[in-house]
Biopython code that builds the backbone (N, CA, C, O; Angstrom):
import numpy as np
from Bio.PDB.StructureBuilder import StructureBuilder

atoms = [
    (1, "UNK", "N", (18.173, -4.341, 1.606)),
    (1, "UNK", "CA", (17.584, -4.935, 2.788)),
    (1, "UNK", "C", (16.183, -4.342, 3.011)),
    (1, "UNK", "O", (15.856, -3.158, 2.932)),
    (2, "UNK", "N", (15.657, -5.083, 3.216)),
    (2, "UNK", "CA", (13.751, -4.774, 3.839)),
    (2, "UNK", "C", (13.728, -3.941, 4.846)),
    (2, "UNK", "O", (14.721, -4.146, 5.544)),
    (3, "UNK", "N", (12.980, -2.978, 5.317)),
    (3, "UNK", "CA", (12.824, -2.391, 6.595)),
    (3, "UNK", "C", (11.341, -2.208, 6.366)),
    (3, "UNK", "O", (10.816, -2.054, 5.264)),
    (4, "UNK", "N", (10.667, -2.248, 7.654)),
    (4, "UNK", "CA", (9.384, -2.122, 8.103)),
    (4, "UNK", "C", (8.742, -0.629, 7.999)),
    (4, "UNK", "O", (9.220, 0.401, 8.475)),
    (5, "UNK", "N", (7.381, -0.794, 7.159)),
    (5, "UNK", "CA", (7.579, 0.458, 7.164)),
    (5, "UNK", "C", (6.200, 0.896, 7.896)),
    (5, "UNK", "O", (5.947, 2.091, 8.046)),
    (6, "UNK", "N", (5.336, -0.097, 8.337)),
    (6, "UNK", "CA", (4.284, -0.170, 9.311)),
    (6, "UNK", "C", (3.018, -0.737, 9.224)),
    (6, "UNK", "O", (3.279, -1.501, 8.295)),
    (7, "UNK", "N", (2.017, -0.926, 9.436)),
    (7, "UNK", "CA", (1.159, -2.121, 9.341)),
    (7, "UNK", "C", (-0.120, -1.701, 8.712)),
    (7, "UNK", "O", (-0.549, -0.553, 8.828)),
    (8, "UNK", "N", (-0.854, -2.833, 7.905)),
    (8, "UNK", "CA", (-2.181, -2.337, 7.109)),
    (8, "UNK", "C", (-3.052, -3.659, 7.987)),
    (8, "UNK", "O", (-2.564, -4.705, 8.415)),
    (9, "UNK", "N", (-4.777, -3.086, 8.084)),
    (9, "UNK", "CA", (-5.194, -4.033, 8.674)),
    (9, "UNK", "C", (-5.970, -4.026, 7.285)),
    (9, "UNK", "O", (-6.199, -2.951, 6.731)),
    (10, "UNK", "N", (-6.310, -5.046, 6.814)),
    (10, "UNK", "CA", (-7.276, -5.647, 5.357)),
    (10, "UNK", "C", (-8.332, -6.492, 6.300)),
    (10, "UNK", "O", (-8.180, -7.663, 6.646)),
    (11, "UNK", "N", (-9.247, -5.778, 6.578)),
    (11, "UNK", "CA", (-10.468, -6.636, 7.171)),
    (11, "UNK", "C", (-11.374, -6.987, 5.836)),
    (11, "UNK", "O", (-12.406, -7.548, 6.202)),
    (12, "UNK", "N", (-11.344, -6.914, 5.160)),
    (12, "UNK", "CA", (-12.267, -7.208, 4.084)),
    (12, "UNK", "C", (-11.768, -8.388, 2.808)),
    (12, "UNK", "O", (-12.550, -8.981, 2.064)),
    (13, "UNK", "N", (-9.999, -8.537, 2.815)),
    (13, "UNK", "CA", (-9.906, -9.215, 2.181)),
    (13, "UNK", "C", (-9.615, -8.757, 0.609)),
    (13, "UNK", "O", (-9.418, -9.479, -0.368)),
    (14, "UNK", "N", (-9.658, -7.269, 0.704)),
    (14, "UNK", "CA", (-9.378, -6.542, -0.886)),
    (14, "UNK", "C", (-8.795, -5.315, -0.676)),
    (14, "UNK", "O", (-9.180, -4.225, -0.253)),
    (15, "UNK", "N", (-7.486, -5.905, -1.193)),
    (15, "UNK", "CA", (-6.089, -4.605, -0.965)),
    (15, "UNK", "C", (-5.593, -3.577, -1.806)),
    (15, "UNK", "O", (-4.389, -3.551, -2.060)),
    (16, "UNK", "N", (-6.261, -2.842, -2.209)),
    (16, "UNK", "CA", (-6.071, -1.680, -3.268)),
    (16, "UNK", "C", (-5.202, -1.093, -3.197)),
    (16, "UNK", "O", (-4.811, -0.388, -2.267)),
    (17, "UNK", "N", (-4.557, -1.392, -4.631)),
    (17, "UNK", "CA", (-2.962, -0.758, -4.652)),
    (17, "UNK", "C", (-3.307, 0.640, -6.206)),
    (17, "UNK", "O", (-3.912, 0.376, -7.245)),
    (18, "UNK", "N", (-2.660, 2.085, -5.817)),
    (18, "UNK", "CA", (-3.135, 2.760, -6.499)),
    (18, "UNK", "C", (-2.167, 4.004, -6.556)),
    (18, "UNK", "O", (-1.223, 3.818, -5.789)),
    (19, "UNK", "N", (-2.088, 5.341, -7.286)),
    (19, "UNK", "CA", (-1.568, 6.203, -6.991)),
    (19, "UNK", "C", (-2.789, 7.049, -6.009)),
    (19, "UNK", "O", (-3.998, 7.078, -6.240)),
    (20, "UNK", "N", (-2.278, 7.510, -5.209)),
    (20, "UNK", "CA", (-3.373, 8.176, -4.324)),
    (20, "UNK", "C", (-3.889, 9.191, -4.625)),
    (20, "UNK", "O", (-4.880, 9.635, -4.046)),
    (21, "UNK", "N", (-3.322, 9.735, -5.569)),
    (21, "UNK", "CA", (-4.381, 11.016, -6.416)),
    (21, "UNK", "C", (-5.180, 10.642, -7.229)),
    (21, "UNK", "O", (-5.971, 11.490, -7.643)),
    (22, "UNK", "N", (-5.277, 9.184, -7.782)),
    (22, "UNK", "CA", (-6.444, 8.361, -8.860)),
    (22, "UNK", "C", (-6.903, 7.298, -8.102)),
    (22, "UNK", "O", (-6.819, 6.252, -8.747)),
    (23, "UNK", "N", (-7.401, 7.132, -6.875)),
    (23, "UNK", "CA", (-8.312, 6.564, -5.995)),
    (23, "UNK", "C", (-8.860, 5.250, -6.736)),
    (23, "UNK", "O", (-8.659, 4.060, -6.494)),
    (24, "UNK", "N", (-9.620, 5.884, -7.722)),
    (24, "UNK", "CA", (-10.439, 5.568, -8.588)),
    (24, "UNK", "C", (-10.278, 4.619, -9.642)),
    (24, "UNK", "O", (-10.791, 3.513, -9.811)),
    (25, "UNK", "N", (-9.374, 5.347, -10.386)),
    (25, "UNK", "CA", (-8.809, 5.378, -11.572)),
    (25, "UNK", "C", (-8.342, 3.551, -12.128)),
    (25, "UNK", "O", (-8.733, 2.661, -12.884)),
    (26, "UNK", "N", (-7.848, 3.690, -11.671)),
    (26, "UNK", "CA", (-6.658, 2.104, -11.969)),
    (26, "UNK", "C", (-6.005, 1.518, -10.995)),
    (26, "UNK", "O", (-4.790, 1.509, -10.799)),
    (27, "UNK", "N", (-7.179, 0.833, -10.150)),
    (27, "UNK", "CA", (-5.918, 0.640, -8.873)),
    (27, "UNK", "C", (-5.991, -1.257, -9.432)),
    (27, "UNK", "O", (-6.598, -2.060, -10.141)),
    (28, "UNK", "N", (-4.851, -1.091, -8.454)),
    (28, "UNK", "CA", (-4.780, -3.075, -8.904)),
    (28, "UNK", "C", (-5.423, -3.798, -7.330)),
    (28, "UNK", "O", (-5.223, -3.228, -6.258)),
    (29, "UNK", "N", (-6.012, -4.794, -7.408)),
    (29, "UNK", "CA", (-6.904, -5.151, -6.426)),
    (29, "UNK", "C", (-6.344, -6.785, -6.315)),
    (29, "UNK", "O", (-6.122, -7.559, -7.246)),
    (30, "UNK", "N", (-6.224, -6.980, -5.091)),
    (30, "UNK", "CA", (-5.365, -7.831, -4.919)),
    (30, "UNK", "C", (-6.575, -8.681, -3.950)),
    (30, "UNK", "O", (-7.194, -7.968, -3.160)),
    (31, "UNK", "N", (-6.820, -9.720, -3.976)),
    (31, "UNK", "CA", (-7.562, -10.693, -3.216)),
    (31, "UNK", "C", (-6.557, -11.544, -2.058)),
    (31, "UNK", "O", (-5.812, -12.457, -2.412)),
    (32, "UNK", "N", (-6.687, -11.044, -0.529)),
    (32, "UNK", "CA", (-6.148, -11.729, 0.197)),
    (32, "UNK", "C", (-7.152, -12.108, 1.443)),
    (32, "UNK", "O", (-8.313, -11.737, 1.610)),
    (33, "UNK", "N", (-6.155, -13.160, 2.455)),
    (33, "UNK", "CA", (-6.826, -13.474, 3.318)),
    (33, "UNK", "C", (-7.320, -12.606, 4.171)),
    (33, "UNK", "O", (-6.316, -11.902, 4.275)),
    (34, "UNK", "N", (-8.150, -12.079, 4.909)),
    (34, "UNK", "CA", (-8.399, -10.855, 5.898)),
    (34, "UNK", "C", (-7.581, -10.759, 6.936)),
    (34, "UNK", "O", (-7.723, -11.648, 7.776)),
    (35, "UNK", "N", (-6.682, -9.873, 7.164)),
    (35, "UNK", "CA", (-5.925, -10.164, 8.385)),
    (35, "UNK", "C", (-5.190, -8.607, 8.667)),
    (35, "UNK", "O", (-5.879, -7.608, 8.458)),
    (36, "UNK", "N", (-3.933, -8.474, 9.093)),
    (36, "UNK", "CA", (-3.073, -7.562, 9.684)),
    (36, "UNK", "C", (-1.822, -8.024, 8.766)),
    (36, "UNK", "O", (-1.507, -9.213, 8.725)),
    (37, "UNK", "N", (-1.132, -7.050, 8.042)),
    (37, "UNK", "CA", (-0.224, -7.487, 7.081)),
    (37, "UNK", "C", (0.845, -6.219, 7.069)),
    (37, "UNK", "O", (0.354, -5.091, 7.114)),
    (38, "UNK", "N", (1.881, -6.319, 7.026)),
    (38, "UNK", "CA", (3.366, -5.279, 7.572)),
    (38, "UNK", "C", (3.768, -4.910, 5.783)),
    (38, "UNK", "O", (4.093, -5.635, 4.842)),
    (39, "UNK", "N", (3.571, -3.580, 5.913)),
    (39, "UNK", "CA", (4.257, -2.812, 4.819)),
    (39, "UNK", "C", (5.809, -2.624, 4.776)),
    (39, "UNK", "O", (6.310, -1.915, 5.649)),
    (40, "UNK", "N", (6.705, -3.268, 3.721)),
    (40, "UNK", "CA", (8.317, -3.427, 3.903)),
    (40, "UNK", "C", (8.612, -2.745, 2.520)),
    (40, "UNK", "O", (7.915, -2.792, 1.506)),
    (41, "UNK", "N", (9.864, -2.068, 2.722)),
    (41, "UNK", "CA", (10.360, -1.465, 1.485)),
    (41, "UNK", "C", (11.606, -1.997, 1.451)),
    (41, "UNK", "O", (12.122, -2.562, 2.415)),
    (42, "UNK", "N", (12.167, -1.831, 0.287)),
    (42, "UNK", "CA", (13.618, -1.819, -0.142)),
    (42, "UNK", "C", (14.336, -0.037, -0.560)),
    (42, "UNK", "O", (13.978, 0.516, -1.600)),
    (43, "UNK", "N", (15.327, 0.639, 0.406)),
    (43, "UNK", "CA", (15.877, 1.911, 0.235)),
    (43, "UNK", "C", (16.432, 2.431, -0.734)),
    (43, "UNK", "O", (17.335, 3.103, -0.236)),
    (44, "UNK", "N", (16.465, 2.560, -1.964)),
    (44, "UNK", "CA", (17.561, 3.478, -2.672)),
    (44, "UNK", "C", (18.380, 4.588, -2.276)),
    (44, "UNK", "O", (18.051, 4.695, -1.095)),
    (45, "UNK", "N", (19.083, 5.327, -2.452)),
    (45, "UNK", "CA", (19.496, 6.334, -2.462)),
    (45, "UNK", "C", (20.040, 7.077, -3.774)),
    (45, "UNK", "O", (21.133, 6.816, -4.278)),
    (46, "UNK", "N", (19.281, 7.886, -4.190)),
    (46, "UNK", "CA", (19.537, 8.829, -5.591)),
    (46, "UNK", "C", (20.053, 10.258, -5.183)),
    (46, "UNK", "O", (19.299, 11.230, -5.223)),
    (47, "UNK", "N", (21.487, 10.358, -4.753)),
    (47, "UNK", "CA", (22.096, 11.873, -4.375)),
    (47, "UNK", "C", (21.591, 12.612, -3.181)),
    (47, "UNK", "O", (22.577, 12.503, -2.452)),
    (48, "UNK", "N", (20.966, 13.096, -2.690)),
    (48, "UNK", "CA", (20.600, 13.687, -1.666)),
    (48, "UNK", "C", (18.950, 13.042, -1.100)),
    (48, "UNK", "O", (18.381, 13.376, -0.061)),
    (49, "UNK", "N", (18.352, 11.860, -2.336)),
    (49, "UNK", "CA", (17.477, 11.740, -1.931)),
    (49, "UNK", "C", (17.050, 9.852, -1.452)),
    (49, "UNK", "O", (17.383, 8.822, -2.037)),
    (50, "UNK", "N", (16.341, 10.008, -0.381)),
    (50, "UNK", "CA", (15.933, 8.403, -0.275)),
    (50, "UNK", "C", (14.585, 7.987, -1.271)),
    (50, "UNK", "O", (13.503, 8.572, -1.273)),
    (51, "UNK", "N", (14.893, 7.052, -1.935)),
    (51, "UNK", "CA", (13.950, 6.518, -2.998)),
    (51, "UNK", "C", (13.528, 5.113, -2.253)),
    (51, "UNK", "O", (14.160, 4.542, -1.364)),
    (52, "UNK", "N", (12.120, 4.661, -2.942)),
    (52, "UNK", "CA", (11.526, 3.514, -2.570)),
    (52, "UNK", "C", (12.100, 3.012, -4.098)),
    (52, "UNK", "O", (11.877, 3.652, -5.126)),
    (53, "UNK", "N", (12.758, 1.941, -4.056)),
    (53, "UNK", "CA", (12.884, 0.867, -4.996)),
    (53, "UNK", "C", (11.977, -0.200, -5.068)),
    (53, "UNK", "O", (11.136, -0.149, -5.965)),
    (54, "UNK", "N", (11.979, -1.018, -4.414)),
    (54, "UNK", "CA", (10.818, -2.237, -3.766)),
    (54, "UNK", "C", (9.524, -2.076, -2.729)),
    (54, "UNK", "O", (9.648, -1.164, -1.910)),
    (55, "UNK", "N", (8.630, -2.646, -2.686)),
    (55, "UNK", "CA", (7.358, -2.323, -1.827)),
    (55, "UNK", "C", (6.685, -3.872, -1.828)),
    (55, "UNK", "O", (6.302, -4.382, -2.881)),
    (56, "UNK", "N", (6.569, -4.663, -0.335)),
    (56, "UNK", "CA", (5.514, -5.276, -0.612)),
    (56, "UNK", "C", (4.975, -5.746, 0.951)),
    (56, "UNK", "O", (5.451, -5.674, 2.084)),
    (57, "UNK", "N", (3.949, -6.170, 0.462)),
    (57, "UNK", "CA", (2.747, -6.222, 2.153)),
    (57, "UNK", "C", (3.341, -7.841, 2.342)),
    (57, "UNK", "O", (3.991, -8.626, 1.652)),
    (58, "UNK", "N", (2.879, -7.839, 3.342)),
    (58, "UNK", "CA", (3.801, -9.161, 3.871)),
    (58, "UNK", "C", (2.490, -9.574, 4.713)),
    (58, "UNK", "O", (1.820, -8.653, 5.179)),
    (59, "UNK", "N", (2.141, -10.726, 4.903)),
    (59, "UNK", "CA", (0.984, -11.824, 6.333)),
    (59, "UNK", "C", (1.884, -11.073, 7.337)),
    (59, "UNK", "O", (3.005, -10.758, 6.938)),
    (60, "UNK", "N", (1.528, -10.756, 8.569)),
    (60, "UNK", "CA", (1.880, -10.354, 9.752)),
    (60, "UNK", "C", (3.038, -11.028, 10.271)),
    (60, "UNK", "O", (4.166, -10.669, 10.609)),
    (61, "UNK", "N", (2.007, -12.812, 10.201)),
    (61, "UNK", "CA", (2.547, -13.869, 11.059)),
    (61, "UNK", "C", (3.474, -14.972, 10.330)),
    (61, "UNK", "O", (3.871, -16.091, 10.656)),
    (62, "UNK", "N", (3.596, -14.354, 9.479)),
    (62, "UNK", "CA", (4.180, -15.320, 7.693)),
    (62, "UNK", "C", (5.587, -15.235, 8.568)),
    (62, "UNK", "O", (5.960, -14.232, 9.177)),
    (63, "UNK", "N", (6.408, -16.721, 8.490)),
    (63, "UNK", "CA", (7.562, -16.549, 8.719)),
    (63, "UNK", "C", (8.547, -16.385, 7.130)),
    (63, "UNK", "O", (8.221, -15.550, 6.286)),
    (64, "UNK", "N", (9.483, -17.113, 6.984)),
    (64, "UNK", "CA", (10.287, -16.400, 5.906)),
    (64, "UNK", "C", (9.002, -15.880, 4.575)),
    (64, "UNK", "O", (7.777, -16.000, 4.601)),
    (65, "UNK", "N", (9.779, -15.376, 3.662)),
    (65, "UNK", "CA", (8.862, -14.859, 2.599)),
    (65, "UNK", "C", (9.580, -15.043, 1.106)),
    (65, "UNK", "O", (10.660, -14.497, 0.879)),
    (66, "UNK", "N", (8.810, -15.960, -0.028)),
    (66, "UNK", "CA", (9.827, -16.316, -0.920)),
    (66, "UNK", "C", (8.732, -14.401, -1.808)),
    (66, "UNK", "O", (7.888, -13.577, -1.453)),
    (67, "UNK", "N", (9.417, -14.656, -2.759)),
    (67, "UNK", "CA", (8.727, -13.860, -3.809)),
    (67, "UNK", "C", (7.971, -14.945, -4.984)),
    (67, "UNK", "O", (8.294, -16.065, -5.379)),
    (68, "UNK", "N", (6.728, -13.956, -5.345)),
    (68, "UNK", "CA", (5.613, -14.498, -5.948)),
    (68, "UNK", "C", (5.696, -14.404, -7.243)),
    (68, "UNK", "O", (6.788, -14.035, -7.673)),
    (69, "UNK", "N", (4.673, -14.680, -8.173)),
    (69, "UNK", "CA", (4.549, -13.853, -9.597)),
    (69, "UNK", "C", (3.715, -12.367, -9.642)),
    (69, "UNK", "O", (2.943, -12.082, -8.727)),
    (70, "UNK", "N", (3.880, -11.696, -10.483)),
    (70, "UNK", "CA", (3.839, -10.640, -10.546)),
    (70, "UNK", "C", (1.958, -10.621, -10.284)),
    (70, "UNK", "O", (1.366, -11.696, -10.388)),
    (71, "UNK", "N", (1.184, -9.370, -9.962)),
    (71, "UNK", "CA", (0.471, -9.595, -9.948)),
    (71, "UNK", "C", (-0.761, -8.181, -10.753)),
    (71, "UNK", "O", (-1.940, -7.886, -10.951)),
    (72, "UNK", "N", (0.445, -7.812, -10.914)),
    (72, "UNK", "CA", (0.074, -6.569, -12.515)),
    (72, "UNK", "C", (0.760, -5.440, -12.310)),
    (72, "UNK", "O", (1.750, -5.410, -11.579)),
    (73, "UNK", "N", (0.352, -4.533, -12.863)),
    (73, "UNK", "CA", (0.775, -2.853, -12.733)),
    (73, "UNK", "C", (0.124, -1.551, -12.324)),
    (73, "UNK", "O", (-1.002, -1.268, -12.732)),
    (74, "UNK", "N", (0.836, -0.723, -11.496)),
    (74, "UNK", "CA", (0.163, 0.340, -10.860)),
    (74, "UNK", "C", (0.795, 1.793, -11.707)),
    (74, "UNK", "O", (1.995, 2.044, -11.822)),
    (75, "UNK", "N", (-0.159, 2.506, -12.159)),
    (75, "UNK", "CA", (1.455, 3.811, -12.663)),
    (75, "UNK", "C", (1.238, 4.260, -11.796)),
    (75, "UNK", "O", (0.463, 3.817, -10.949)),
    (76, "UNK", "N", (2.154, 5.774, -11.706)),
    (76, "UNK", "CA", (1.949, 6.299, -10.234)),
    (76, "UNK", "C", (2.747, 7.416, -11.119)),
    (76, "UNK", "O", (3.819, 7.441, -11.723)),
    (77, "UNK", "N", (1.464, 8.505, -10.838)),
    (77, "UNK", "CA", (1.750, 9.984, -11.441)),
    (77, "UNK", "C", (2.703, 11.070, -10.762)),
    (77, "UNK", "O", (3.515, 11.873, -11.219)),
    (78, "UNK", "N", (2.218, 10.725, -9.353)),
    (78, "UNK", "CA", (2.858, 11.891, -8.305)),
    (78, "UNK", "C", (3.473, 11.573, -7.486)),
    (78, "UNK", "O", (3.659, 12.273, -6.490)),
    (79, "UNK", "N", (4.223, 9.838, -7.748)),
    (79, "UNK", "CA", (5.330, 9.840, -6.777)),
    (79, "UNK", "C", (4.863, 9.758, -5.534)),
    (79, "UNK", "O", (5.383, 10.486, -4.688)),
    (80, "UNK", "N", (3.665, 8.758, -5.108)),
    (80, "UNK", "CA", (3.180, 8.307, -3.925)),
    (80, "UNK", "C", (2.365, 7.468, -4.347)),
    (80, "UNK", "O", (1.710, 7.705, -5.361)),
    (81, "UNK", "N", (2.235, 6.304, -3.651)),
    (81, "UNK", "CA", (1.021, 5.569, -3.528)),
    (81, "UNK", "C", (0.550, 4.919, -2.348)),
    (81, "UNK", "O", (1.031, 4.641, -1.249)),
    (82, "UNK", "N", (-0.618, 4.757, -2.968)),
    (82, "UNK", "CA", (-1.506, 4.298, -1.617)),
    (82, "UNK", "C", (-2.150, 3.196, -1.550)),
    (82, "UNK", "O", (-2.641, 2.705, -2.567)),
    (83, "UNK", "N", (-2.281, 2.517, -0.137)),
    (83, "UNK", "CA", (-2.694, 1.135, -0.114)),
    (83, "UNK", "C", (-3.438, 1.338, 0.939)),
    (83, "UNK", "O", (-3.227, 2.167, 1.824)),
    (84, "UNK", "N", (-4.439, 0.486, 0.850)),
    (84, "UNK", "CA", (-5.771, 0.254, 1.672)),
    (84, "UNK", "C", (-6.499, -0.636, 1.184)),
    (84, "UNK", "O", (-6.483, -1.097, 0.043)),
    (85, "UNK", "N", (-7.637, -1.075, 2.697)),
    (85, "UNK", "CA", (-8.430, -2.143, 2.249)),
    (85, "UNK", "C", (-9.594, -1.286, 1.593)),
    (85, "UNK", "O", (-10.388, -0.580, 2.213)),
    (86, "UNK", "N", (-9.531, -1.539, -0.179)),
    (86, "UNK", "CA", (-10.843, -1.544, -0.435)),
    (86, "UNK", "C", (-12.044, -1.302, 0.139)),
    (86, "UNK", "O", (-12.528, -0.361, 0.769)),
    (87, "UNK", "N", (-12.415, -2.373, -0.225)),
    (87, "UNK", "CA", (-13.998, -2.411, 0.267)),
    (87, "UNK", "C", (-14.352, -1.016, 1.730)),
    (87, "UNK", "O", (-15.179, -0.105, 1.765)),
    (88, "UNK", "N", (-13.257, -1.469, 2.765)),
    (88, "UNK", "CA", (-13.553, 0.097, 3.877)),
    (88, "UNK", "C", (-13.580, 1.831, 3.129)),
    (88, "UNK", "O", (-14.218, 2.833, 3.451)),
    (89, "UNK", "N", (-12.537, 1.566, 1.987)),
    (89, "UNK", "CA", (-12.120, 2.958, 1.465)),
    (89, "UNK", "C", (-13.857, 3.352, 0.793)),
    (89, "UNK", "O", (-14.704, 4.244, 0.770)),
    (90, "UNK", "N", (-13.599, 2.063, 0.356)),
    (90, "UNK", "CA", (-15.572, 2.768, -0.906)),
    (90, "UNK", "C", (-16.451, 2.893, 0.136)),
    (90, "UNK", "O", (-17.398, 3.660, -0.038)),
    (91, "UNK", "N", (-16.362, 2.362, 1.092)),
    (91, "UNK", "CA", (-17.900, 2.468, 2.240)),
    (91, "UNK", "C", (-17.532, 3.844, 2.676)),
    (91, "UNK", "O", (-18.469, 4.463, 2.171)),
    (92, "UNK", "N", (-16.797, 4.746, 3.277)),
    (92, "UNK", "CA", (-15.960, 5.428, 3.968)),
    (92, "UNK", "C", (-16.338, 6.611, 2.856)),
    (92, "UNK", "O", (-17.305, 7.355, 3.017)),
    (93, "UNK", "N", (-15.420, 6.689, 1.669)),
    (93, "UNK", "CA", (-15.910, 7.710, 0.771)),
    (93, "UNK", "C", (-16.853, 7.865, -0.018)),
    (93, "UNK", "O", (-17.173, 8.993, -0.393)),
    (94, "UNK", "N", (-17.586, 6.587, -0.491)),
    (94, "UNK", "CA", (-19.070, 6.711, -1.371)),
    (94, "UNK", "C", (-20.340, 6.991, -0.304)),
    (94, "UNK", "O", (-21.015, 7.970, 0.011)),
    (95, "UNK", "N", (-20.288, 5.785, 0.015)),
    (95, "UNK", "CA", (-21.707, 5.423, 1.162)),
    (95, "UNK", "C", (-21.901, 6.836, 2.566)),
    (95, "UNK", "O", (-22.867, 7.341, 3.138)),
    (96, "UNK", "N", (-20.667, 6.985, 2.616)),
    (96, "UNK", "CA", (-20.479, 8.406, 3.894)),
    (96, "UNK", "C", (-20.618, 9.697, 4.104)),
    (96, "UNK", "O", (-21.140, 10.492, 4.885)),
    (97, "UNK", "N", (-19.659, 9.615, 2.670)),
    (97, "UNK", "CA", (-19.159, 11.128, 1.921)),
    (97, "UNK", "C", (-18.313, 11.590, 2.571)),
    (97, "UNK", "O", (-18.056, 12.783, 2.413)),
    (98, "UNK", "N", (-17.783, 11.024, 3.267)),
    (98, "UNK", "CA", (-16.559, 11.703, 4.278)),
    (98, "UNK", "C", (-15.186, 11.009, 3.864)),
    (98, "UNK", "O", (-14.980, 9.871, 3.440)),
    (99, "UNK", "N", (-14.228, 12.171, 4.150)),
    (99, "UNK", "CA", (-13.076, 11.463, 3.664)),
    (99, "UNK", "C", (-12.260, 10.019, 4.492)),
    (99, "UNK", "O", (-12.119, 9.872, 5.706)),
    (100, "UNK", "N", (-11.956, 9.378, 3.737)),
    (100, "UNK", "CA", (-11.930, 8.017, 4.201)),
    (100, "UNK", "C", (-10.757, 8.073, 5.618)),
    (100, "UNK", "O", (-9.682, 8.663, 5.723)),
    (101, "UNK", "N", (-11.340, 7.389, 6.369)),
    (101, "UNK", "CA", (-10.403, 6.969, 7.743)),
    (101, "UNK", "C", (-9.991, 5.735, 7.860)),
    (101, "UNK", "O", (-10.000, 5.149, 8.943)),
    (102, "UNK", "N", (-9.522, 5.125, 6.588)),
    (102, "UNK", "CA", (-8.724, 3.886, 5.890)),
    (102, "UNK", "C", (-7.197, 4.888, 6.388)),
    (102, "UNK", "O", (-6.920, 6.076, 6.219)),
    (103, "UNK", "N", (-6.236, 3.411, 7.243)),
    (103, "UNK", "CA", (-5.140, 3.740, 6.868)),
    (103, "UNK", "C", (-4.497, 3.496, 5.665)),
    (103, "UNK", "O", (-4.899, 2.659, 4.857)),
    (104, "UNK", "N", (-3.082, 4.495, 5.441)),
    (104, "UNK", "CA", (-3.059, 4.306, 4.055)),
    (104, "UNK", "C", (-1.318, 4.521, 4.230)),
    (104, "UNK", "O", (-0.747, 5.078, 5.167)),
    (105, "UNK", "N", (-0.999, 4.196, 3.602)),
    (105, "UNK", "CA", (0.619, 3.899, 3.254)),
    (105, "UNK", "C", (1.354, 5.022, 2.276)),
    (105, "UNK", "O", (1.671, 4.568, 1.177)),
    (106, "UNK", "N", (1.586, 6.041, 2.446)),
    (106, "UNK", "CA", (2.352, 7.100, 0.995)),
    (106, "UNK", "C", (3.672, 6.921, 1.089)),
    (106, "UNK", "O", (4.384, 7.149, 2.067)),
    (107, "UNK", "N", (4.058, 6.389, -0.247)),
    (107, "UNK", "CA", (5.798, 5.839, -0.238)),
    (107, "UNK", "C", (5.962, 6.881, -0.955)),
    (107, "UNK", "O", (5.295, 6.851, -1.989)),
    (108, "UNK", "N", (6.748, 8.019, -0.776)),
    (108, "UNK", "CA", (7.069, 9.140, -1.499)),
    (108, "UNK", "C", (8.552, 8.615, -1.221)),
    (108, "UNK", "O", (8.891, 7.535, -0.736)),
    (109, "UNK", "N", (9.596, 10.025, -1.806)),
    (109, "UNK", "CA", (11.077, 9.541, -1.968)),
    (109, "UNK", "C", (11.623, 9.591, -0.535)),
    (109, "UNK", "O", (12.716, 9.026, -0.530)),
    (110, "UNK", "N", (11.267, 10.080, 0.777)),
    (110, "UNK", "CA", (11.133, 10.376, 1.629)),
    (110, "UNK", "C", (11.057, 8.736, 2.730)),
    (110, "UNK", "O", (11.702, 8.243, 3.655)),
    (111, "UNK", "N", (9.863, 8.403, 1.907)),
    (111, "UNK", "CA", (9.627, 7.172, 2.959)),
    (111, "UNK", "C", (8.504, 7.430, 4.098)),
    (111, "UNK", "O", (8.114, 6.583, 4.902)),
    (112, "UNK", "N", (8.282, 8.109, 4.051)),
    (112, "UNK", "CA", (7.328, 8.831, 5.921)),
    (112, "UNK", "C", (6.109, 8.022, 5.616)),
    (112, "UNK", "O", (5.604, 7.716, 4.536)),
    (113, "UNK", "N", (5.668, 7.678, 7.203)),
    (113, "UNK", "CA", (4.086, 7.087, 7.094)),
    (113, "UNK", "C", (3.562, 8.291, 7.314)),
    (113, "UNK", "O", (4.300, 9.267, 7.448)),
    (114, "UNK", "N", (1.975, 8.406, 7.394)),
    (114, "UNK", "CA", (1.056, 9.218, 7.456)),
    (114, "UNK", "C", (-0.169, 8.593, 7.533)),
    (114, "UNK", "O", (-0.626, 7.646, 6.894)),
    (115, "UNK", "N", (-0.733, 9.425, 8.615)),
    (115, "UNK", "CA", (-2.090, 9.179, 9.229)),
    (115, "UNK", "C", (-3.066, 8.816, 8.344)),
    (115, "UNK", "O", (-4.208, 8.592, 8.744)),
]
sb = StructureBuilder()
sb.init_structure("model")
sb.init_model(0)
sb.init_chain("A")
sb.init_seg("    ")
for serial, (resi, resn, name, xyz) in enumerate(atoms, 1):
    if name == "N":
        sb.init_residue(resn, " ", resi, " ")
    sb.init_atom(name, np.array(xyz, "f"), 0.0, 1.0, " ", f" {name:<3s}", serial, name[0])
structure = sb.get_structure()
């Protein structure tokens, strides 16, 4: 079952999906409409621990939701990743030099949002 795991605003329209320790590196860039879009997971449980199995951003206002085609691959070294709008993250950390004040999504085995 899906549970909510809290909301991304994409004002720009480019949703960078990445491991959050390679920013940089290989993220997959997803072209959407600009809007407010709800982060949902699917729970595992592996022995004492909660695992993310499934992950996907959802339209805010989207009523049901079928599933899509795939839209590539992310690796993910350290067991977190991170999502944000693009385009704010590069203005924020290139153009600024300050560390970015993009919210950001870390699905560790845990599940927890963070600032």
């Amino acid at each position: 079952m899906w549970s909510r795991l809290g909301t991304l605003d994409i004002r720009s329209g480019r949703l960078s999906i990445s491991d959050s320790s390679f920013f940089f590196d290989f993220p997959l860039i997803v072209d959407l409409p600009p809007g407010e879009y709800v982060i949902e997971a699917v729970r595992a449980r592996e022995g004492e621990h909660d695992l993310i199995e499934r992950l996907r951003v959802v339209d805010r206002v989207a009523g049901d939701v079928a599933r899509g085609e795939p839209l590539g691959f992310v690796t993910v070294q350290f067991a977190q990743l991170g999502l944000c709008d693009r385009t704010r993250a590069e203005f924020e950390l290139l153009r600024r030099g300050q560390r970015c004040g993009v919210e950001l999504v870390f699905v560790e085995p845990d599940a927890r949002m963070r600032p």
